[in-house]
BALOBA-1460 file (C-alpha; in Angstrom, 3 decimals):
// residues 244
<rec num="1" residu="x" x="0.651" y="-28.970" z="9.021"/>
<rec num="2" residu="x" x="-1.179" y="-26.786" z="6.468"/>
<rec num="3" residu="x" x="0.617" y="-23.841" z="5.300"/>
<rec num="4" residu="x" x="-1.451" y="-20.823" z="6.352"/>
<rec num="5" residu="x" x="-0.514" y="-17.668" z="4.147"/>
<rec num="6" residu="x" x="-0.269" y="-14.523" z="5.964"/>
<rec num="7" residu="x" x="-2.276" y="-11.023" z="4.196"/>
<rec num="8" residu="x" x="-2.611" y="-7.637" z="4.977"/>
<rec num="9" residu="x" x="-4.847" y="-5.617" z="3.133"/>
<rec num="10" residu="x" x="-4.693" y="-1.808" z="3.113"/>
<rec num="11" residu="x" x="-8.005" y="0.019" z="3.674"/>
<rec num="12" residu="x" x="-9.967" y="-3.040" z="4.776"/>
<rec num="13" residu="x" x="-12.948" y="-1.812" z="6.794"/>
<rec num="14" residu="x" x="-15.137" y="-1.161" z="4.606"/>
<rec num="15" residu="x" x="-16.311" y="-1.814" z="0.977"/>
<rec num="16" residu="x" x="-14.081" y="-3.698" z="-1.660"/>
<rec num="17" residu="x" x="-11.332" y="-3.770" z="1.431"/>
<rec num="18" residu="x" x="-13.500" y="-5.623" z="3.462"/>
<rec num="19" residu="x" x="-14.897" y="-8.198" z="1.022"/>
<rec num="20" residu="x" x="-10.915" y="-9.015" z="0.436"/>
<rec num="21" residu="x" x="-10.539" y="-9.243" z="4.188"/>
<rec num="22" residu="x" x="-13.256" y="-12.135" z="4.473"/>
<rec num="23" residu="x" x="-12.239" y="-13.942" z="1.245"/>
<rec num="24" residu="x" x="-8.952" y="-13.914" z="1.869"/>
<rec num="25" residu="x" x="-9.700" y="-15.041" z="5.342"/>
<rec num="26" residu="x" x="-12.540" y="-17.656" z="3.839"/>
<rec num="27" residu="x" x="-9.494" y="-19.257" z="1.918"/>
<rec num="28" residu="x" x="-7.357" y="-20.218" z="4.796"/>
<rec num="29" residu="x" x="-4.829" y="-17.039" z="5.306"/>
<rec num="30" residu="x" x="-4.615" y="-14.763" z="8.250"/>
<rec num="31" residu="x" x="-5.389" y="-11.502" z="7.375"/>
<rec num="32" residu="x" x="-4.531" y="-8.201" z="8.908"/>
<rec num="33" residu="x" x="-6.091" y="-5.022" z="7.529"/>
<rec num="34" residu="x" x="-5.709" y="-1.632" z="8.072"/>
<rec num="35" residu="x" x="-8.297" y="1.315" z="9.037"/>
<rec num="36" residu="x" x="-8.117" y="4.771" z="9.558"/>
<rec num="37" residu="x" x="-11.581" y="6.405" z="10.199"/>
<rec num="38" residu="x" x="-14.207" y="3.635" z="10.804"/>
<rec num="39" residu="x" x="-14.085" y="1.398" z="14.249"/>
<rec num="40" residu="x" x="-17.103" y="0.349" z="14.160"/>
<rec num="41" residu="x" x="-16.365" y="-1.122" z="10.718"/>
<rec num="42" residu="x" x="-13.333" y="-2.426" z="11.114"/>
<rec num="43" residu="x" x="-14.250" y="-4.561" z="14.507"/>
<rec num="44" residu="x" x="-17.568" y="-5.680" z="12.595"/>
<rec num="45" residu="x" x="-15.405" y="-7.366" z="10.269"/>
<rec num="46" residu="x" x="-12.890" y="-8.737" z="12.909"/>
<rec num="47" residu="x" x="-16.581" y="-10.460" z="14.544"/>
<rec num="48" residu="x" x="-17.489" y="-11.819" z="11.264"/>
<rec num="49" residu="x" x="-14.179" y="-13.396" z="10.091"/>
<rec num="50" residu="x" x="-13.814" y="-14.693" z="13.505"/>
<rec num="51" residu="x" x="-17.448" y="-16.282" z="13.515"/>
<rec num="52" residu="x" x="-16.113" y="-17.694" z="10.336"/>
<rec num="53" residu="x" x="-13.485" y="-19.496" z="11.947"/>
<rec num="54" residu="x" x="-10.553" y="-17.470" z="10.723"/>
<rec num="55" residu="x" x="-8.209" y="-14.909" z="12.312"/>
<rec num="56" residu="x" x="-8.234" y="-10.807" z="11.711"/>
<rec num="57" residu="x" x="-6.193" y="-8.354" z="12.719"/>
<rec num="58" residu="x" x="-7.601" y="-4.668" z="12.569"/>
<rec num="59" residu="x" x="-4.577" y="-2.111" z="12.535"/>
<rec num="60" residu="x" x="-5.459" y="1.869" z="12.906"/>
<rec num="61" residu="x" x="-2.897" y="3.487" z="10.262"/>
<rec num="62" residu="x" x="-3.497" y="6.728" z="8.274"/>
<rec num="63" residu="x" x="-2.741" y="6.189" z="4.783"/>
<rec num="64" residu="x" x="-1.653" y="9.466" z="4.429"/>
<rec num="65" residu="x" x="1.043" y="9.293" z="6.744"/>
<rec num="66" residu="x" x="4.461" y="6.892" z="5.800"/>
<rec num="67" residu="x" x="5.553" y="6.121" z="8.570"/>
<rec num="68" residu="x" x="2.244" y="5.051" z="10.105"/>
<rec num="69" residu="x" x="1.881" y="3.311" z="6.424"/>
<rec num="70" residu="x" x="5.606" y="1.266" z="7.500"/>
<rec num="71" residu="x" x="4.477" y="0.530" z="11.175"/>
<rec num="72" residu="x" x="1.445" y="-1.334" z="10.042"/>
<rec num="73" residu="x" x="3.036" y="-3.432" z="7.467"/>
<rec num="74" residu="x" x="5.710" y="-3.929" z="10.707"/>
<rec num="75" residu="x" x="2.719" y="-4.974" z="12.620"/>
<rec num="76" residu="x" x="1.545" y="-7.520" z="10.525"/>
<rec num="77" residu="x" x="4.560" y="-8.743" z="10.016"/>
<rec num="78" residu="x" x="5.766" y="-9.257" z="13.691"/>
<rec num="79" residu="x" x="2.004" y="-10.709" z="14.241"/>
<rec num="80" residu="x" x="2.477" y="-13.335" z="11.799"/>
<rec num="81" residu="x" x="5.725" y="-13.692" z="11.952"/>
<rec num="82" residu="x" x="5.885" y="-12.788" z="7.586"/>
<rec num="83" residu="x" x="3.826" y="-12.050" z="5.292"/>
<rec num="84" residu="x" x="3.110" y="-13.673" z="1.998"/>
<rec num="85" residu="x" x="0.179" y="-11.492" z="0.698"/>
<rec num="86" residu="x" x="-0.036" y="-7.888" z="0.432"/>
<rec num="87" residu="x" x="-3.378" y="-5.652" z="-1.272"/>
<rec num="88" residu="x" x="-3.253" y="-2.483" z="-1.081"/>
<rec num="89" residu="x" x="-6.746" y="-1.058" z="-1.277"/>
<rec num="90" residu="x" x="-6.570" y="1.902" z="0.707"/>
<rec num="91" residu="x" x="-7.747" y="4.830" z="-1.721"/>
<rec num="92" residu="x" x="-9.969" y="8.447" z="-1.335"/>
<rec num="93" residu="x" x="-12.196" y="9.847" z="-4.545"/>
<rec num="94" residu="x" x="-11.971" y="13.534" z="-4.768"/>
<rec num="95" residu="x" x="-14.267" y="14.666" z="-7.442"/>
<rec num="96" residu="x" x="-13.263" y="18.442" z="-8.818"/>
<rec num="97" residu="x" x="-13.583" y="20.576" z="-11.728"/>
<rec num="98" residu="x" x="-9.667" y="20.934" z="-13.192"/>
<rec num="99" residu="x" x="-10.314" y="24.997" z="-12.582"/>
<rec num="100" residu="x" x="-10.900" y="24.614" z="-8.795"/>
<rec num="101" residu="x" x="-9.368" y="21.686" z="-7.799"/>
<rec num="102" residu="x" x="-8.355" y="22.248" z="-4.241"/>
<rec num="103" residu="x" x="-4.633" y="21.773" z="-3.985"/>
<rec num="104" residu="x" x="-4.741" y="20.397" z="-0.656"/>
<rec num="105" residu="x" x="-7.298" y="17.428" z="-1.754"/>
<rec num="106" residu="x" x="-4.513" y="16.957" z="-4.771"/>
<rec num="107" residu="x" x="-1.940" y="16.481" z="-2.449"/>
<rec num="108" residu="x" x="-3.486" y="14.018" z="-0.458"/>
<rec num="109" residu="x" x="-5.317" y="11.672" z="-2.775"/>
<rec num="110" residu="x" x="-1.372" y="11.533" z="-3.771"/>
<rec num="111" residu="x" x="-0.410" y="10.629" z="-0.508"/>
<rec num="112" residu="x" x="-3.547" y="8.009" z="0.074"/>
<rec num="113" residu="x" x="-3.925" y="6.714" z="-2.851"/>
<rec num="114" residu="x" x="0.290" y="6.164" z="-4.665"/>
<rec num="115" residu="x" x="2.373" y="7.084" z="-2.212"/>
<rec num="116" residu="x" x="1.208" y="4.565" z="0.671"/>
<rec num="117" residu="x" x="0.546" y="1.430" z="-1.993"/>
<rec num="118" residu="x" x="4.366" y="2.216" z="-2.881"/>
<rec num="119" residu="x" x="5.501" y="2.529" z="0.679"/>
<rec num="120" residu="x" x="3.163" y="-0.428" z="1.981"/>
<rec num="121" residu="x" x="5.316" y="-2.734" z="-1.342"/>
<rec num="122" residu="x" x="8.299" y="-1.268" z="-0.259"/>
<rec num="123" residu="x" x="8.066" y="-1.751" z="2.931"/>
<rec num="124" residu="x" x="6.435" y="-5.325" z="3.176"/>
<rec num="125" residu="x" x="8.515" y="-6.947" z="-0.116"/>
<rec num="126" residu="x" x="10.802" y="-7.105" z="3.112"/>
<rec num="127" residu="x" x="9.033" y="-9.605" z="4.683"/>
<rec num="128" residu="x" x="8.114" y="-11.697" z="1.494"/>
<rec num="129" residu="x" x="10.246" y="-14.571" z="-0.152"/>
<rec num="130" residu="x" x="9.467" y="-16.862" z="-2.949"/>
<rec num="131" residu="x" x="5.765" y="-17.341" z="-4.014"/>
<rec num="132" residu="x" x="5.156" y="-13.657" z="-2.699"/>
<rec num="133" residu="x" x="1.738" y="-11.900" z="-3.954"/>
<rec num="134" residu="x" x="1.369" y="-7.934" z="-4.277"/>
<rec num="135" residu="x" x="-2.289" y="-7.037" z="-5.570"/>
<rec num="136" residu="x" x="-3.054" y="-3.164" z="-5.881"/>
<rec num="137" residu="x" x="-6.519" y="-1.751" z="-6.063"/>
<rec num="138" residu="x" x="-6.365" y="1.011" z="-9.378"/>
<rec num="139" residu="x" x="-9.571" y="1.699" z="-11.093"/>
<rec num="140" residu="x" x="-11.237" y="1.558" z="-14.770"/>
<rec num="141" residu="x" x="-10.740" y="4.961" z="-14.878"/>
<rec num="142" residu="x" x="-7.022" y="4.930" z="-15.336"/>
<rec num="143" residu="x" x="-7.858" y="4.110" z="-18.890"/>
<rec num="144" residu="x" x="-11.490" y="5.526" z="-19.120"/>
<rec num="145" residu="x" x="-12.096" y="8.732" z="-17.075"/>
<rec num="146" residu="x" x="-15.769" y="9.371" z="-18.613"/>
<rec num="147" residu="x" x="-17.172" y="12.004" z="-16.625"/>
<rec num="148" residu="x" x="-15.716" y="16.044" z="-15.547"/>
<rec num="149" residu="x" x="-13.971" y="16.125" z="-12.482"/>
<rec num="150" residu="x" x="-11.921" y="13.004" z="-12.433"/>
<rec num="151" residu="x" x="-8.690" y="14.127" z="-13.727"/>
<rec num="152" residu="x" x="-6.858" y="13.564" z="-10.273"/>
<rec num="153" residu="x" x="-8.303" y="10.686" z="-9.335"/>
<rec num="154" residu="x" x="-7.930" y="9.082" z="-13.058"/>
<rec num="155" residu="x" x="-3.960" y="10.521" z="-12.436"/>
<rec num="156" residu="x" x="-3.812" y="8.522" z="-8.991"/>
<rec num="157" residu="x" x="-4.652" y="5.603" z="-10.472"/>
<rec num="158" residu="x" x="-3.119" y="5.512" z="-13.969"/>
<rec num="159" residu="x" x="0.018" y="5.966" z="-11.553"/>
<rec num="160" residu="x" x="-0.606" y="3.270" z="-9.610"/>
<rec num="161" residu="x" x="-1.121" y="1.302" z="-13.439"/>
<rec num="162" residu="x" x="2.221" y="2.219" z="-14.292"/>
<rec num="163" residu="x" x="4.048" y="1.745" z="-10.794"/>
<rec num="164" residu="x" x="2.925" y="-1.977" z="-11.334"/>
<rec num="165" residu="x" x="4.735" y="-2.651" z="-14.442"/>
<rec num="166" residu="x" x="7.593" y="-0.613" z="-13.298"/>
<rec num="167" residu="x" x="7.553" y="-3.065" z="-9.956"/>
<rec num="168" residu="x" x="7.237" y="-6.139" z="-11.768"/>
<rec num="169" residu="x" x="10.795" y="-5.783" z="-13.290"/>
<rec num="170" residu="x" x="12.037" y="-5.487" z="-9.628"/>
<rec num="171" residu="x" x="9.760" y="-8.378" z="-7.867"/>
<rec num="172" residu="x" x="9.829" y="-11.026" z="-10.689"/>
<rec num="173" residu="x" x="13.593" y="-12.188" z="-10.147"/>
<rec num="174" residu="x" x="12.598" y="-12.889" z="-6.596"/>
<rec num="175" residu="x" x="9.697" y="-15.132" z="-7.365"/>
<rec num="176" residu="x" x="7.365" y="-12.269" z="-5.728"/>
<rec num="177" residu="x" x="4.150" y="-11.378" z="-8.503"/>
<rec num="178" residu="x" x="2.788" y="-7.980" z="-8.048"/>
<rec num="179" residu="x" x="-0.769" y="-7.424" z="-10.356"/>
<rec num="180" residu="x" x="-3.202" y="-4.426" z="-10.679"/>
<rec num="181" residu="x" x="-6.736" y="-4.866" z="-10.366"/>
<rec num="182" residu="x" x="-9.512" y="-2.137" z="-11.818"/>
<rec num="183" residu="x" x="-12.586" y="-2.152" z="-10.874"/>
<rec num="184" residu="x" x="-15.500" y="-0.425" z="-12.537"/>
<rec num="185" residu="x" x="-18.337" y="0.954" z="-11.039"/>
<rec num="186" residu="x" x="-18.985" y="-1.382" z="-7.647"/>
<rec num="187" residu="x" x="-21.636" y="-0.702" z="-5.204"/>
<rec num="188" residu="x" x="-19.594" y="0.594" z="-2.445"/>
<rec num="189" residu="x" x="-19.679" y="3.795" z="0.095"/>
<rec num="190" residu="x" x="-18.151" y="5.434" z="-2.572"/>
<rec num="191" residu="x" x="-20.282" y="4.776" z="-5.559"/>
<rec num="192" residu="x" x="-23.811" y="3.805" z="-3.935"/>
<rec num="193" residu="x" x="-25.781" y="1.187" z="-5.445"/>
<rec num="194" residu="x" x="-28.891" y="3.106" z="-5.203"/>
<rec num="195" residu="x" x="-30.059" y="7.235" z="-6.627"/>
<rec num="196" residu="x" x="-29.284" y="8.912" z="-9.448"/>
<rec num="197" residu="x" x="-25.897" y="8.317" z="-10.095"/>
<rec num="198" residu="x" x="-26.320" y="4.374" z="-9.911"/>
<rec num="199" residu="x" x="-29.142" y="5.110" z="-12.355"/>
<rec num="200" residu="x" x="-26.954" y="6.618" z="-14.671"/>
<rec num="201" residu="x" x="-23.943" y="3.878" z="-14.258"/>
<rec num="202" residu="x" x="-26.034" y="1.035" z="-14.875"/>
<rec num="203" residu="x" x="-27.221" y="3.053" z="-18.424"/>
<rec num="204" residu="x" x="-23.857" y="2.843" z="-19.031"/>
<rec num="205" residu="x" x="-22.808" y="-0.265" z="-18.396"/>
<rec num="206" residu="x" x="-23.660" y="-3.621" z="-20.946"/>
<rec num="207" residu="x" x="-24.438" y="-5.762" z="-17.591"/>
<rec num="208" residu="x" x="-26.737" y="-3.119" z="-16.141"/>
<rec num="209" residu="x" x="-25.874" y="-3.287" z="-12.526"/>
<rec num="210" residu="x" x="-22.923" y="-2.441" z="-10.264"/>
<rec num="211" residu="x" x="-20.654" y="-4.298" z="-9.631"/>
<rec num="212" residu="x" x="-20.269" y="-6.695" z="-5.868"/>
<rec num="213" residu="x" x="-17.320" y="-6.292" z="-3.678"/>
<rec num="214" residu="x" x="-17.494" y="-9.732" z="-3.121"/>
<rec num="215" residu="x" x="-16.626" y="-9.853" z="-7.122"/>
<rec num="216" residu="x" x="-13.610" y="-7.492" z="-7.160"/>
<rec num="217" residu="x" x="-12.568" y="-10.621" z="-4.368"/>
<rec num="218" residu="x" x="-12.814" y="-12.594" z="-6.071"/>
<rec num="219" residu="x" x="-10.234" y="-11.620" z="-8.931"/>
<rec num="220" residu="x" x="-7.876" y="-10.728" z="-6.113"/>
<rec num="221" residu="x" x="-8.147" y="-14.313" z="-4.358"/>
<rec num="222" residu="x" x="-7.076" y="-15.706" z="-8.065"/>
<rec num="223" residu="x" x="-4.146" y="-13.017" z="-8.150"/>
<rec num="224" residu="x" x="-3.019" y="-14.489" z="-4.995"/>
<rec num="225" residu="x" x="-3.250" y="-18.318" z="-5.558"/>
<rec num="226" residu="x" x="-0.748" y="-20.691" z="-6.700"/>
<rec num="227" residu="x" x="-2.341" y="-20.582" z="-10.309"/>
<rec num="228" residu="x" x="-1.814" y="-16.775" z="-10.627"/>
<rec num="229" residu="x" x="2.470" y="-17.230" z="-10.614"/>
<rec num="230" residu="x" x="2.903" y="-16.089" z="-14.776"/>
<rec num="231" residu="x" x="0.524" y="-13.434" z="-14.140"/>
<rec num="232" residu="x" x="2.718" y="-10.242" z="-13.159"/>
<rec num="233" residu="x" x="2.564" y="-6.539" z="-13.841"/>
<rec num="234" residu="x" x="-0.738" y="-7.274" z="-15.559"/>
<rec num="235" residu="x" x="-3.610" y="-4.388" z="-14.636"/>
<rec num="236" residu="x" x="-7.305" y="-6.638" z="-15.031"/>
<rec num="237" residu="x" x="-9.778" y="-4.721" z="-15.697"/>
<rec num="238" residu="x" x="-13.253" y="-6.228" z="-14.219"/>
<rec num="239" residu="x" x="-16.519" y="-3.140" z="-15.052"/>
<rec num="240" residu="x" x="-19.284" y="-5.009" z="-16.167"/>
<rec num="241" residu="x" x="-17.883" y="-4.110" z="-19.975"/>
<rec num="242" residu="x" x="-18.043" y="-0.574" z="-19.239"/>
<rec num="243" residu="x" x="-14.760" y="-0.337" z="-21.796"/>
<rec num="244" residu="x" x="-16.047" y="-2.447" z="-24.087"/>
């Protein structure tokens, strides 16, 4: 009988989340995913995974909250009965001058975007055993902010950069690789591939265009193959060369 891996992805409605949701389901696994705010979205990419042939399970689970974080990784678990793959993708973008920064919007991009990819690992490491795969989400920006107003969000995931290597220490012995992945700009609801600001990140970038979910997938489905097991605590940057 084939050996069909069992994923849950964090944040997988919509966006980069979703695109992992239907690779990671095009490769064979079962794949739960998380939502918080979108439906719609989320049962749109239940439909298309299942007219694909493969399974998804949409879980409702705030981010923000840890315990709702926990129960979903629980879910998934008792669904599949383990897990073997775990991205955690679920992230906000707060853009704010350093002088205002509202410290409400601190606090949670805190919450959403390091505290529940550290409770989702610590939570579903649990369920994992040898040949385990941990893939977070970070950002380019961890090492290159580039514009005003992204100190918080470059903090969140320059955190999440370090966490990594700190988790790697902990995971390796168990034969469990946890990676980080940063994307650059990526035509998403969060950095629209059309208008001016597109405009101005395709300028900047040597490839000028955005980058494709289904590209930032595609690193992650290597992360989480057999081939990926000496990669670990590595962050790979993919932007189009926007660092270069």
């Amino acid at each position: 009988m084939q050996n069909i891996k069992a994923a849950l992805v964090t944040g997988g409605s919509r966006g980069i989340g979703a695109a992992i949701v239907k690779r990671l389901a095009q490769d064979g696994a079962h794949v739960a995913f998380t939502y918080s705010a979108s439906p719609d979205q989320a049962a749109e990419v239940v439909a298309a995974v299942a007219a694909a042939g493969g399974r998804a399970l949409a879980i409702r689970s705030d981010a923000a909250d840890a315990a709702q974080v926990r129960s979903a990784v629980a879910q998934a678990a008792e669904a599949f009965g383990r897990l073997d793959i775990l991205v955690t993708n679920a992230g906000i973008l707060g853009v704010e001058p350093v002088d205002t920064f509202p410290m409400d919007l601190f606090d949670r991009m805190l919450a959403v975007n390091v505290r529940s990819a550290f409770v989702a690992i610590q939570e579903a490491q649990r369920f994992m055993g040898e040949g385990g795969r941990i893939v977070t989400i970070g950002s380019m920006v961890a090492e290159r902010a580039g514009h005003p107003g992204s100190s918080v969000y470059a903090l969140t995931k320059a955190a999440i950069a370090g966490m990594v290597r700190g988790m790697a220490a902990d995971l390796g012995a168990r034969g469990i690789t946890i990676n980080n992945v940063q994307p650059g700009p990526t035509a998403t609801d969060m950095t629209p591939g059309t208008g001016p600001m597109a405009d101005m990140l395709r300028n900047l970038l040597p490839v000028k265009r955005l980058g494709q979910p289904e590209e930032i997938a595609g690193m992650v489905a290597y992360l989480v193959s057999p081939e990926a097991g000496y990669v670990m605590g590595a962050s790979l940057t993919i932007d189009g060369g926007m660092r270069a």
